[in-house]
TORKOLLUM-494199 format. One record per residue (C-alpha): x, y, z. Coordinates in nm, 4 decimals. Layout:
# TORKOLLUM-494199
X_Y_Z
...
# end
This chain:
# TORKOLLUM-494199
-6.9263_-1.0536_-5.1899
-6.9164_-0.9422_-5.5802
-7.0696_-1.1984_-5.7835
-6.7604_-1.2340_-6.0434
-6.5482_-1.2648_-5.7112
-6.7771_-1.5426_-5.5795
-6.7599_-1.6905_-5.9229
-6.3840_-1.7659_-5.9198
-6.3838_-1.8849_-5.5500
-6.6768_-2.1263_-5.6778
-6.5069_-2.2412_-5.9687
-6.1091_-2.2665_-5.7920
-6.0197_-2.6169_-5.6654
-6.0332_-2.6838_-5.2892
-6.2401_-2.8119_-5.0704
-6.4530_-2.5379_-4.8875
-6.8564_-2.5099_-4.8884
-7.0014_-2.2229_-4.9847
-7.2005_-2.1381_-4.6715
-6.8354_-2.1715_-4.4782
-6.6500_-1.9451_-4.7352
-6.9213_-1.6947_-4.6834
-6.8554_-1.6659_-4.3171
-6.4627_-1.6276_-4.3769
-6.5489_-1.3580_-4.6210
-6.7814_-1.1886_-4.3886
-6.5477_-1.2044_-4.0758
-6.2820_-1.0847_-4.2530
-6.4756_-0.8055_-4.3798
-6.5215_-0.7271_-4.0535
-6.1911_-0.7425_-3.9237
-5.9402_-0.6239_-4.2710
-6.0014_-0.2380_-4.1806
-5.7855_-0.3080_-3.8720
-5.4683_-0.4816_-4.0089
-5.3329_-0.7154_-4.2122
-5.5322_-1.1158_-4.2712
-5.3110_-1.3988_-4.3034
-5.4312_-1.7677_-4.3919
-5.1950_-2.1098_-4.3074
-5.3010_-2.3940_-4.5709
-5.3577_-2.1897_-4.9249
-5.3733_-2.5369_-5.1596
-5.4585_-2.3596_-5.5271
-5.6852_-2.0472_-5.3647
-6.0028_-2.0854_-5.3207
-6.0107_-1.9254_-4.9335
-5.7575_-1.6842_-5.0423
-6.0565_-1.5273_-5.2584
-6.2730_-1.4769_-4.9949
-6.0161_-1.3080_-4.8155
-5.8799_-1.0998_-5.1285
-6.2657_-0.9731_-5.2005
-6.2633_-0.8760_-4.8103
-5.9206_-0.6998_-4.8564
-6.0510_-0.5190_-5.2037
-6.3589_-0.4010_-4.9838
-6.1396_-0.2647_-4.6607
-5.9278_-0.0626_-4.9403
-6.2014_0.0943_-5.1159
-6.3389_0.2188_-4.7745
-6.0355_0.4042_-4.6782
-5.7771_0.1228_-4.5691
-5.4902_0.1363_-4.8595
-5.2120_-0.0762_-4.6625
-5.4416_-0.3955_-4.5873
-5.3615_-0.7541_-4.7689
-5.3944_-1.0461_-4.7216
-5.1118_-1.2504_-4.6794
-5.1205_-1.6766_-4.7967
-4.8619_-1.9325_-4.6462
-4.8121_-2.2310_-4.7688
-4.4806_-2.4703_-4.8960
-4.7107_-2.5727_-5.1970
-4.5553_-2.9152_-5.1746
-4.9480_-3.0265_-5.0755
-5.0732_-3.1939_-4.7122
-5.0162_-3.5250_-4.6290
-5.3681_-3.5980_-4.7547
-5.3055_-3.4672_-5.0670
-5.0335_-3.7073_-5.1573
-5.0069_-4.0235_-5.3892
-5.2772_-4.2590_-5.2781
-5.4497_-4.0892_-4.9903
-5.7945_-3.9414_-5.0308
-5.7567_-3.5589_-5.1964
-5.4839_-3.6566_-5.4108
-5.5132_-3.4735_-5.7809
-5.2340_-3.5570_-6.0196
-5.2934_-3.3422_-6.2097
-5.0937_-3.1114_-5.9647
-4.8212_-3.2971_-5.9802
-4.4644_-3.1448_-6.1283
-4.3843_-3.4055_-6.4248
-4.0071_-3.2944_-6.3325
-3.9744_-3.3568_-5.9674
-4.2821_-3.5926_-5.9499
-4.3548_-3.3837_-5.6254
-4.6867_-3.1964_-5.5584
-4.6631_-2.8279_-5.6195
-4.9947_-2.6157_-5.6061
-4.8511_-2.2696_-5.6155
-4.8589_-2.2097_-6.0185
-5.2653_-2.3183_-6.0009
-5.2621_-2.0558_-5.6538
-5.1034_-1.7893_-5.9229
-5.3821_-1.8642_-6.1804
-5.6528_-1.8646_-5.9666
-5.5517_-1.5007_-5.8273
-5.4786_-1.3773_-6.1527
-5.8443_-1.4599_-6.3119
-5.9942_-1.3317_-5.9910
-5.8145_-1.0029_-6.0190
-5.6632_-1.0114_-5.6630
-5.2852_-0.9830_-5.7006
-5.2924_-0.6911_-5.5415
-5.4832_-0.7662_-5.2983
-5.3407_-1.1322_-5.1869
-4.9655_-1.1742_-5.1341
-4.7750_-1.5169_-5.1294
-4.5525_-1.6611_-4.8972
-4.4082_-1.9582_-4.9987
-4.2476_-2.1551_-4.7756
-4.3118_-2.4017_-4.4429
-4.5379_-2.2459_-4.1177
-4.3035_-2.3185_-3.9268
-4.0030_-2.1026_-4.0819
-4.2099_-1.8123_-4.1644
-4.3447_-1.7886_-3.8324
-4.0002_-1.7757_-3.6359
-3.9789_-1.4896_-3.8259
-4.3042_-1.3063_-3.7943
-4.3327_-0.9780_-3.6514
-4.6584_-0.8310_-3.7626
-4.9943_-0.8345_-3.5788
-5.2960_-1.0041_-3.7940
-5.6975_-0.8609_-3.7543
-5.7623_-1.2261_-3.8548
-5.5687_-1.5438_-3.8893
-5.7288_-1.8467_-4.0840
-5.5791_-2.1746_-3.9836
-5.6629_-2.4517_-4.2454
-5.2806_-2.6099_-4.3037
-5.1652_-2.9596_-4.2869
-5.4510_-3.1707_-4.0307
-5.1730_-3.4389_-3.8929
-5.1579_-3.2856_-3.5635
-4.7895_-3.2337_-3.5441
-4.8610_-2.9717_-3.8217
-5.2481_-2.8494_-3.7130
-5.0247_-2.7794_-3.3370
-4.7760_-2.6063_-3.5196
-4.9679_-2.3497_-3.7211
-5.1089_-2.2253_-3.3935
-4.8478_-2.2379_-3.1657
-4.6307_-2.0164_-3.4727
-4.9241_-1.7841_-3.5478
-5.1950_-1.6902_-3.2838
-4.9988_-1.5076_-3.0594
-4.9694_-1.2604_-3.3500
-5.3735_-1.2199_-3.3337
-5.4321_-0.8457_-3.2233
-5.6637_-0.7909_-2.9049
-6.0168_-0.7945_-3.0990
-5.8617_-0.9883_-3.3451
-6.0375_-1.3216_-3.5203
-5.8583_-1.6602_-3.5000
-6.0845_-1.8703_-3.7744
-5.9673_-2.2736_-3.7799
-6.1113_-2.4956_-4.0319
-6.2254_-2.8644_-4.0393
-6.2966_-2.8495_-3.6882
-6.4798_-3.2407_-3.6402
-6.5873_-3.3137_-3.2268
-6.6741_-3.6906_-3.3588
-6.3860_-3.9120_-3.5342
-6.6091_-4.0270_-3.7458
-6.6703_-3.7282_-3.9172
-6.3052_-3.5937_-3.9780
-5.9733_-3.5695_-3.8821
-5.9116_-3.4576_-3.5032
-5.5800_-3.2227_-3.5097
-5.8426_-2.9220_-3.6000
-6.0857_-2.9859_-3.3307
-5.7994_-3.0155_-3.0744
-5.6214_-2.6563_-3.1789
-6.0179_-2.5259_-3.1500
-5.9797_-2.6694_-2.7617
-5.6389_-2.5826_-2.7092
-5.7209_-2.1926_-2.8054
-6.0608_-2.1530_-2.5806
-5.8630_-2.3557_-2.3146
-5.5651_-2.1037_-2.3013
-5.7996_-1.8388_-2.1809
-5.7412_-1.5239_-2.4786
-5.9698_-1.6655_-2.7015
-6.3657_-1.7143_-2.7416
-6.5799_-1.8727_-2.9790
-6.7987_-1.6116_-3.1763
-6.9371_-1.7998_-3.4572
-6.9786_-2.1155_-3.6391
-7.0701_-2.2583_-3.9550
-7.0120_-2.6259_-4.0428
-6.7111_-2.7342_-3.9478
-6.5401_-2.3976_-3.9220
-6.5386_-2.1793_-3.6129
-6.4482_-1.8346_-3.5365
-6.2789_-1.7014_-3.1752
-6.1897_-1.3721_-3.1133
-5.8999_-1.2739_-2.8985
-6.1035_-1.0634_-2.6501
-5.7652_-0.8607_-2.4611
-5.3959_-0.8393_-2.4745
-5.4120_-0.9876_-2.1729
-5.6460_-1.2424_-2.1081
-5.4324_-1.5638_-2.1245
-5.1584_-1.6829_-2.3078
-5.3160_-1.7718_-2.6481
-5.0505_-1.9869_-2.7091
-5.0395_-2.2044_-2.4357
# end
């Protein structure tokens, strides 16, 4: 990864390690030649730079039409919010008194030089995925981790995961101690539906690939 690239993503707020941003940039290296990358959970862009640098490099080695695509409402995770653990207030709207992350997410892109490269959708997982039609080399989950949401995200997205394709899920914890469970149980819910298998891991994120069209229902 380009060292003023790996700059911004160190210096953008959110809350992924190094070592685990380096394998989402690497994976999606790997996969961005083949199709479009799409993350659930953006918060103010940090991932979204590791996949922007990947996109950048797919282009530059003969892919034009690849991006990567960012979905998020903005409005922050229930763990973001007044008096839970990753609240900030200073991303807070002073108007509505309501979270909203999106004009740091525009910053952040904007210094890094990836606007081309990273496109926004705005707007709850579960809307813009009744409405998906595209197939994704690589989907990041890393949204809300209540599991109602975490359930959600993958139920809405990973069918869209192209045979060969990379389902990445973040925050994946197999003690309760350690963190939150929703992650860890759409990480079991994906190898137990029979499409997906685990390829790689680093900390707590984990990467599957979607082996065939037709190995299982990766949604079930």
């Amino acid at each position: 990864m380009p060292a003023d690239l790996l700059a911004h993503a160190d210096a953008a707020k959110g809350f992924m390690p190094a070592d685990e941003g380096a394998l989402l940039h690497r994976v999606a290296v790997e996969r961005a030649a083949h199709g479009p990358v799409l993350e659930v959970g953006t918060y103010c862009g940090k991932s979204a730079i590791y996949l922007g640098a990947a996109v950048r490099q797919a282009r530059r080695s003969g892919s034009p039409a690849t991006v990567a695509f960012t979905v998020d409402h903005h409005r922050g995770s229930e763990e973001n919010q007044a008096g839970w653990e990753h609240h900030d207030a200073s991303l807070v709207d002073p108007e509505s008194g309501l979270m909203d992350t999106l004009p740091v997410f525009r910053r952040t892109i904007q210094r890094a030089g990836l606007e081309e490269e990273v496109v926004a959708l705005v707007g709850r997982s579960t809307t813009l995925s009744a409405h998906w039609r595209t197939p994704l080399s690589l989907l990041f989950i890393d949204g809300g981790h209540a599991e109602e949401h975490a359930q959600n995200d993958y139920s809405g997205w990973a069918s869209w995961v192209m045979p060969g394709g990379y389902l990445v899920i973040h925050d994946v914890f197999e003690r309760p101690e350690d963190g939150g469970q929703a992650p860890y149980h759409v990480w079991q819910r994906a190898l137990a539906g029979g499409a997906f298998a685990e390829v790689g891991t680093v900390g707590s994120m984990r990467v599957l690939r979607r082996d065939s069209g037709d190995a299982g229902d990766p949604v079930g």
